[in-house]
DRENTOR-955370 format. One record per residue (C-alpha): x, y, z; residue in one letter. Coordinates in steps of 0.25 Angstrom, whole numbers, padded with zeros to 4 digits, always signed. Layout:
XYZA
...
END
This chain:
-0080-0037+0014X
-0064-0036+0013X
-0056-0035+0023X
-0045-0024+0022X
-0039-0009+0023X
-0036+0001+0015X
-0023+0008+0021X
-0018+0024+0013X
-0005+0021+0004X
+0007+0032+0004X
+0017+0028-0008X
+0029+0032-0012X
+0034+0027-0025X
+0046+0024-0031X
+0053+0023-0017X
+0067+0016-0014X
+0058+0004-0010X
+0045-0001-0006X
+0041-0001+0006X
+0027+0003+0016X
+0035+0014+0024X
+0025+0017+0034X
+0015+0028+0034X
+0014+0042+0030X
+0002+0049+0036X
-0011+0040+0036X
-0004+0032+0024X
+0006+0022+0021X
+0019+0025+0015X
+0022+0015+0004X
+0036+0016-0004X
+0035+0010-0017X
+0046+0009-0027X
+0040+0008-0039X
+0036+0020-0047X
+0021+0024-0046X
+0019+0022-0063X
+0008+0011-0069X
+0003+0007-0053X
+0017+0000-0050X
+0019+0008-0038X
+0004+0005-0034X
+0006-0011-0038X
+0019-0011-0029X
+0011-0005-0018X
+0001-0015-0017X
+0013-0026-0018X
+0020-0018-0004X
+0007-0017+0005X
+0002-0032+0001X
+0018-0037+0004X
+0018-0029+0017X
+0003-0032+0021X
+0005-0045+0018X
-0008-0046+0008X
-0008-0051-0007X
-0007-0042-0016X
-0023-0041-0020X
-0024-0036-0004X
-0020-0023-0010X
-0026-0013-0017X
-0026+0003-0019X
-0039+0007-0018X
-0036+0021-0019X
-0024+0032-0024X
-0020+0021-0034X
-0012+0035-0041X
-0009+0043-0029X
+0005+0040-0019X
-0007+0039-0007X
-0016+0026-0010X
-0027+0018-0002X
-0024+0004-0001X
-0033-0008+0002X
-0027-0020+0008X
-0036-0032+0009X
-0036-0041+0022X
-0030-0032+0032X
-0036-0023+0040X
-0028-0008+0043X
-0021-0012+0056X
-0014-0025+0048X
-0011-0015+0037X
-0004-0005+0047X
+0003-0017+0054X
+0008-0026+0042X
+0013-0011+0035X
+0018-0005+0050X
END
């Protein structure tokens, strides 16, 4: 059995920068640059929330809303209260 969490995704494309920028609700808000076309914005997702949870890229997955601004996310390896403090 693996270890890990799956936390609720708010994203915001084509913002001034990326960024986690808190939450919004019971989900959180993710500012991405890049556009939502061909997955780039879902693939620069998974590169923010691995840099800022400290996990290899392969930790992260969208399990769910892989075409809607609100997406399930499943990080590998860390349970939620590590998730809420390595992104708080």
């Amino acid at each position: 059995m693996h270890s890990g969490c799956i936390i609720t995704v708010r994203v915001i494309p084509r913002s001034s920068r990326s960024c986690i920028d808190g939450t919004r609700g019971d989900a959180w808000l993710v500012r991405l640059r890049t556009p939502p076309v061909d997955g780039a914005a879902n693939a620069e997702l998974i590169d923010v929330l691995a840099t800022a949870l400290a996990v290899p890229r392969r930790a992260v997955a969208i399990v769910g809303g892989d075409r809607s601004r609100t997406k399930r996310v499943r990080i590998e390896g860390l349970d939620e209260a590590t998730v809420a403090a390595r992104l708080g």
